[in-house]
N, C-alpha and C positions, 0 to 999 in steps of 0.2 A: 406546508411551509410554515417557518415559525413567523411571527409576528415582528415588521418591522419597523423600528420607531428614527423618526426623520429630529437625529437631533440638530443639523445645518445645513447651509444649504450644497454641502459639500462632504459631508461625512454622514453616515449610517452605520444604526448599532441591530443585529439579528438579536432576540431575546434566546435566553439558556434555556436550555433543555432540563429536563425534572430529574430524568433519567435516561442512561446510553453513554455514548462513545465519541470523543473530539477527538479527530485528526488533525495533526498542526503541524506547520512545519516538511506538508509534503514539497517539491519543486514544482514550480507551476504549470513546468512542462508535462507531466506525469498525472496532474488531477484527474484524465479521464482514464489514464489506465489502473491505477488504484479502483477509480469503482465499475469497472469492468471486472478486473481481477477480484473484487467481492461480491457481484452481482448485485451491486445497487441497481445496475442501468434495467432489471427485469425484474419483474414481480414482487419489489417493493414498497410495501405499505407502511411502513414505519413513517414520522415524518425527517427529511434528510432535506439540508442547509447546505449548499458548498458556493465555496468561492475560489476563485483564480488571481493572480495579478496583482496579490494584495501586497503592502509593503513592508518586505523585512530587513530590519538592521542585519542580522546572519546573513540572508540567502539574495539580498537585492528584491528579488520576486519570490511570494510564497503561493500557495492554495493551500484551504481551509475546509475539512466535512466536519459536519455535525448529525450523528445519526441518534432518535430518539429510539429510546429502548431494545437496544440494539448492542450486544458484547462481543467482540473477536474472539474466536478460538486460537489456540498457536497456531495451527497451521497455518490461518487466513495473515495471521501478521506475518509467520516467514512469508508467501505471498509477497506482502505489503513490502517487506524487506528489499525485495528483489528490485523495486524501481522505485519505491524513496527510501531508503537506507535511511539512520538517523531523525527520520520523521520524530513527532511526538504523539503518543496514545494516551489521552485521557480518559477515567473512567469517572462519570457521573452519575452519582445516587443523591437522590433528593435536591438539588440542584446545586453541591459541592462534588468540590473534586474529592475521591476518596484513592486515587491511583495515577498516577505519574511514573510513564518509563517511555525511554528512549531506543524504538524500534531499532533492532541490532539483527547485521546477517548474519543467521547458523554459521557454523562451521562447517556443516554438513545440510544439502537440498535432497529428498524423494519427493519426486513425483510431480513436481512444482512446473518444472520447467521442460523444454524438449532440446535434444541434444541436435545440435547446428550441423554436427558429420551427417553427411546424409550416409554414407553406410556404416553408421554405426547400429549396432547389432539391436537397440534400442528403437532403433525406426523401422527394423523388417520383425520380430518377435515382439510376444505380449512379457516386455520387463517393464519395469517402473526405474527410470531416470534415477542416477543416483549421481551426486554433484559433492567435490571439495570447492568451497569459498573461497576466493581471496579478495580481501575489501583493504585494501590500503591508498592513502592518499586521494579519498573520494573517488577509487577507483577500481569499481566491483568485478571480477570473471568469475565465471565458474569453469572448473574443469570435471569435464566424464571419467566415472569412475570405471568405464566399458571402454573407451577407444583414447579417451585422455586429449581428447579436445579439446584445448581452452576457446569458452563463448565471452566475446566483450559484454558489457552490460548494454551497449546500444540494440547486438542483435538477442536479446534473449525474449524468447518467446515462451510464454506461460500454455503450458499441455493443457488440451482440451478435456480431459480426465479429471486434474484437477477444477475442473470450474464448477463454482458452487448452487 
């Protein structure tokens, strides 16, 4: 864990990473399934920072990771997409930011997610999930591009195939 400096008796600062990856701006509700969905919670040795509950003008409630030497690939941020939409991904090199963007859902999901029909052709054959987005109004569904079932954002479930 990084080094914490007690600047009151009511506020705390985590010291910056050298190099790696801030997540900002996830919902607070959502901090454990982001690093579930990246497989922070197994066999991570890097060093990783996160916080919950912390306070945001934007969101009311945020949570915060900071993973040292540590970059997302696309896939892992579509992932990330899928249950904090609009997050923030910072890239840090030498202990600046060199990267700033605002985690956005595809237009289009493979393989991310599992299709909610239970008979869709996707749950008895070996196909890979394919998904059209719709993200309007902070309000995310996917639908199957096999049976054309729209999945709310509350039940979407991340395929065991994709976990990293």
């Amino acid at each position: 864990m990084g080094k914490v400096k007690k600047l009151s008796e009511d506020s705390l600062q985590v010291s910056a990473i050298k190099n790696g990856t801030v997540l900002d701006h996830i919902p607070a509700d959502q901090l454990f399934n982001v690093i579930q969905i990246l497989g922070l919670n197994k066999n991570c040795s890097n060093r990783l920072t996160f916080g919950t509950n912390m306070e945001s003008r934007q969101m009311g409630k945020k949570a915060i990771i900071k993973i040292e030497d540590r970059f997302f690939k696309p896939s892992e941020i579509n992932k990330i997409a899928l249950v904090a939409p609009d997050a923030k991904l910072n890239t840090i090199k030498e202990f600046k930011v060199v990267e700033k963007k605002v985690i956005k859902v595809p237009k289009e999901i493979v393989g991310i997610a599992k299709c909610m029909n239970p008979m869709c052709i996707t749950n008895h054959q070996p196909i890979r999930t394919r998904f059209t987005t719709s993200y309007e109004n902070d309000h995310l569904s996917l639908v199957c591009h096999y049976c054309e079932k729209a999945t709310d954002i509350k039940n979407i479930k991340i395929s065991e195939e994709s976990a990293l």
